[in-house]
C-alpha positions as YAML, in Angstrom:
chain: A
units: angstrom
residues:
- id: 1
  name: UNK
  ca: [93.96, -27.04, 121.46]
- id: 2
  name: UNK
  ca: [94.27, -25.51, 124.81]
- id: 3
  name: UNK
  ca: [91.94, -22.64, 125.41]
- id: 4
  name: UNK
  ca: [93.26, -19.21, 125.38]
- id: 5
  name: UNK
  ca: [93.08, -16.48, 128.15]
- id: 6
  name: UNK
  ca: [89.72, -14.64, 126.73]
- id: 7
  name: UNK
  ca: [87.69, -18.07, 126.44]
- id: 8
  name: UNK
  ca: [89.38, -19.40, 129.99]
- id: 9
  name: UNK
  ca: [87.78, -16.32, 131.25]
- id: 10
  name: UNK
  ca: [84.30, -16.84, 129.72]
- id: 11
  name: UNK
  ca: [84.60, -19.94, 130.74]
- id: 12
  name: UNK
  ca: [85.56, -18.84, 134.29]
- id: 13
  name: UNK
  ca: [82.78, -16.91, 134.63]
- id: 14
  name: UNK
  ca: [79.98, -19.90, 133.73]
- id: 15
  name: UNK
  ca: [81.99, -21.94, 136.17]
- id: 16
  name: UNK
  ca: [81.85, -19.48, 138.60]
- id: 17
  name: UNK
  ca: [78.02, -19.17, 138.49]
- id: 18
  name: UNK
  ca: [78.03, -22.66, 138.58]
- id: 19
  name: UNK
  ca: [79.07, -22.06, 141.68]
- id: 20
  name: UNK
  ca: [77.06, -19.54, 142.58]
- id: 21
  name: UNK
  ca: [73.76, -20.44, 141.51]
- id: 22
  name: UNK
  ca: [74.17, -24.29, 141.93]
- id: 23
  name: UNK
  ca: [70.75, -24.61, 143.22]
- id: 24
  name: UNK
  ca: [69.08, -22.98, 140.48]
- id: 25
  name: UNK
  ca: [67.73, -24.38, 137.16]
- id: 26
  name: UNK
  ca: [70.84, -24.52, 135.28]
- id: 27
  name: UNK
  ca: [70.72, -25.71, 131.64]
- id: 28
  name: UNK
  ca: [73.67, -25.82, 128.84]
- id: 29
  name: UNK
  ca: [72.11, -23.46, 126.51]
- id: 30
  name: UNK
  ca: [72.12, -20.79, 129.51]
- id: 31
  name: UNK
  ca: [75.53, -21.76, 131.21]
- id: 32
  name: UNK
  ca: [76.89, -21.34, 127.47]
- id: 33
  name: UNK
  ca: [75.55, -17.96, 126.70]
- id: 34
  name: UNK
  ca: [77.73, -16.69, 130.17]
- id: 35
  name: UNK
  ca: [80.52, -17.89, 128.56]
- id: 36
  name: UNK
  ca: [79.42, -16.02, 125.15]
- id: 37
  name: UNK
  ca: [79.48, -19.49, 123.50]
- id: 38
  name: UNK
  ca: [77.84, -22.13, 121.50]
- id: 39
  name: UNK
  ca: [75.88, -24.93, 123.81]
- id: 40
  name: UNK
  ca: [78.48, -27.27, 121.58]
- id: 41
  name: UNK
  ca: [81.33, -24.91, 121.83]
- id: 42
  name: UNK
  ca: [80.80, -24.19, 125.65]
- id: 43
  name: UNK
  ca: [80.76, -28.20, 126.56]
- id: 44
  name: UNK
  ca: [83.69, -28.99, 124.20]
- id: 45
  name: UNK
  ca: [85.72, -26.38, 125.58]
- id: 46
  name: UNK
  ca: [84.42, -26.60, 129.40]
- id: 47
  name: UNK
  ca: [85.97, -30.31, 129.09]
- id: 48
  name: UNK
  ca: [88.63, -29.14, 127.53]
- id: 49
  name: UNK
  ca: [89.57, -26.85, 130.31]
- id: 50
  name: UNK
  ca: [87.98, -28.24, 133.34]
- id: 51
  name: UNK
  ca: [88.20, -32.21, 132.88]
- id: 52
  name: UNK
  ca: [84.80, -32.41, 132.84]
- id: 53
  name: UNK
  ca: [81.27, -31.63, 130.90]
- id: 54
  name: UNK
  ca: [79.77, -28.85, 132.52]
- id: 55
  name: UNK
  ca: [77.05, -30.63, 133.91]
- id: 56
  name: UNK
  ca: [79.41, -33.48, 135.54]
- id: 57
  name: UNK
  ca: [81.02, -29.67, 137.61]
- id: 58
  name: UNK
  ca: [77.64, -28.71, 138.62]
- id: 59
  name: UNK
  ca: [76.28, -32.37, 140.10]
- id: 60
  name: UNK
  ca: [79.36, -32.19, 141.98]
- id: 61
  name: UNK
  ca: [79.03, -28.81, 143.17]
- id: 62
  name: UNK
  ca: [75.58, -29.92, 144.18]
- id: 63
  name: UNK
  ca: [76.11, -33.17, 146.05]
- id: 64
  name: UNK
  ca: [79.55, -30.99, 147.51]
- id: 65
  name: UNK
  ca: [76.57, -28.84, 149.18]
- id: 66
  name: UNK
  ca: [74.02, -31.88, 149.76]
- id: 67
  name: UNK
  ca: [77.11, -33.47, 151.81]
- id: 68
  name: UNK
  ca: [77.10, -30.23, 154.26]
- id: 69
  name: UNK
  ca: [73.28, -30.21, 154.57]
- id: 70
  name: UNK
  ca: [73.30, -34.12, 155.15]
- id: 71
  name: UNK
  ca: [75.87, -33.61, 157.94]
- id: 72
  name: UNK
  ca: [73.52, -31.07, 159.63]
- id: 73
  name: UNK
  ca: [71.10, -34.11, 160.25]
- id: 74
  name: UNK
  ca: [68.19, -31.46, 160.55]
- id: 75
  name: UNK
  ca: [66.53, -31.65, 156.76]
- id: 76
  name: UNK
  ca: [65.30, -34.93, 154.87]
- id: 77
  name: UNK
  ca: [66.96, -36.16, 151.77]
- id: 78
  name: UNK
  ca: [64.15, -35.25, 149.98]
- id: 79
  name: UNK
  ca: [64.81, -31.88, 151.55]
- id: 80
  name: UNK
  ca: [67.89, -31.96, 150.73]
- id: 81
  name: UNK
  ca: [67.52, -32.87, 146.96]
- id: 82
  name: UNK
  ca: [65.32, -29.97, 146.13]
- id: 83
  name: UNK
  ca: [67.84, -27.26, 148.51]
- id: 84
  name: UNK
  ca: [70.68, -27.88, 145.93]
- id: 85
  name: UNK
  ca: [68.68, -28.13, 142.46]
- id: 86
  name: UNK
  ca: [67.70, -31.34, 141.70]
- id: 87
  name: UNK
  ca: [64.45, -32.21, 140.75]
- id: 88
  name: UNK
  ca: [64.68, -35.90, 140.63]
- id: 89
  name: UNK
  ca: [65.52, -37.74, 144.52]
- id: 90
  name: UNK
  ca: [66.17, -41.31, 141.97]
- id: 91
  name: UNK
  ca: [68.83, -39.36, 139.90]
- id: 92
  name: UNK
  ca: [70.17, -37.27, 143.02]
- id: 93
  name: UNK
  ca: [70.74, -40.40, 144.89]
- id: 94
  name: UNK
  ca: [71.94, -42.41, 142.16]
- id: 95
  name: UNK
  ca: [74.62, -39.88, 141.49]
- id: 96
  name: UNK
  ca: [75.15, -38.93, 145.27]
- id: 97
  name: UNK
  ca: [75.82, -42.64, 146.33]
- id: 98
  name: UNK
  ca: [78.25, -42.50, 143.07]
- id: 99
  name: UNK
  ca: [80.70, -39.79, 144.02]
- id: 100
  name: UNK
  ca: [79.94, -40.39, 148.07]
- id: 101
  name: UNK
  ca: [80.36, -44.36, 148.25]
- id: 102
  name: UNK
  ca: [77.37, -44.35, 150.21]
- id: 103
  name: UNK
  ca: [73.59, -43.61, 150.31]
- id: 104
  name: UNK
  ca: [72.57, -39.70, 151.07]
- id: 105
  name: UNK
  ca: [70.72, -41.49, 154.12]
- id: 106
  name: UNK
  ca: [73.53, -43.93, 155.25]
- id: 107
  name: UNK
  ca: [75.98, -40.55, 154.83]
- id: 108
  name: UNK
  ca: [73.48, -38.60, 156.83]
- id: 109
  name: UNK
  ca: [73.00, -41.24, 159.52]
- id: 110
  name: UNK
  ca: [77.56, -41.45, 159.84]
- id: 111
  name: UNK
  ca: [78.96, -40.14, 162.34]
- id: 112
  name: UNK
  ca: [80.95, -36.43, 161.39]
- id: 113
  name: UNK
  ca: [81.78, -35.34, 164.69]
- id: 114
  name: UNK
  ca: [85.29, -35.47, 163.50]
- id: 115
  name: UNK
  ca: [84.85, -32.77, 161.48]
- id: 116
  name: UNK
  ca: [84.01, -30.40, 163.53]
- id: 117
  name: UNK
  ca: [87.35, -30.53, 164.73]
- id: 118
  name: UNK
  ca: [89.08, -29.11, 161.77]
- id: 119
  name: UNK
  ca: [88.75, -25.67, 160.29]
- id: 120
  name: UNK
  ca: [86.09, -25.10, 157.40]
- id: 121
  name: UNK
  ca: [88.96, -25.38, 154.72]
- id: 122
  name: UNK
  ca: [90.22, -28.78, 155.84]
- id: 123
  name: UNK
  ca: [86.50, -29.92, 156.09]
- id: 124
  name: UNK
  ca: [85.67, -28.64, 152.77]
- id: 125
  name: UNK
  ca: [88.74, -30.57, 150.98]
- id: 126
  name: UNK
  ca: [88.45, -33.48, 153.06]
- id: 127
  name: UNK
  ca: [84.51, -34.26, 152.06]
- id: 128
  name: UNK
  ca: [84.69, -33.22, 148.71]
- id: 129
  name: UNK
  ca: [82.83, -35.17, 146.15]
- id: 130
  name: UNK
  ca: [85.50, -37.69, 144.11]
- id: 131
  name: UNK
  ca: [84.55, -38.03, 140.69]
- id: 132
  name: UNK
  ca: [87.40, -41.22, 140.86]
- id: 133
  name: UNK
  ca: [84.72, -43.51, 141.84]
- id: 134
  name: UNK
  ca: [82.59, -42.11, 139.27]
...
């Protein structure tokens, strides 16, 4: 049953802190009372809407961010890890090297000078994390 226009908006708004607040501490049981939901309801209907369980959208959003920080060359991966959220550098890199193809440190040490040649947008849809290879 597709979700209707007042839950697409609840859920919206938990995606959009998602977004937001990626690097934060970020749990179900929060992320479901934004959307004025069960933790059950919320991750049913997240999926439902989105294509994804909630916390599949915000590993993405956080290795999408890791990706920029990596390209910047200037911060560990360790660094790195703990600037988007994650609290474990096994489970960030097991996950990053999922939805990158590649190590955070073999992405880091690649060469992105192609990217600066392209506006933020392009860059932005271009490196975004594929959850295909997931």
């Amino acid at each position: 049953m597709a979700p209707d226009l007042d839950e697409l908006r609840r859920l919206r708004r938990a995606r959009d802190r998602m977004d937001r607040e990626y690097a934060r501490p970020l749990d179900l049981s929060a992320l479901a009372r934004t959307a004025l939901m069960s933790s059950g309801h919320f991750s049913r209907r997240f999926r439902d809407a989105y294509g994804e369980t909630p916390y599949s959208y915000l590993m993405t959003r956080r290795i999408e961010r890791a990706k920029a920080l990596l390209r910047r060359g200037d911060l560990s991966v360790t660094d790195v890890c703990l600037a988007v959220g994650c609290t474990s550098l096994g489970s960030f890199s097991a996950r990053f090297t999922q939805l990158v193809g590649q190590t955070p440190s073999a992405y880091r040490a690649s060469d992105h000078g192609d990217l600066r040649l392209m506006s933020g947008c392009q860059a932005m849809v271009l490196t975004r994390p594929r959850r295909d290879r997931a």
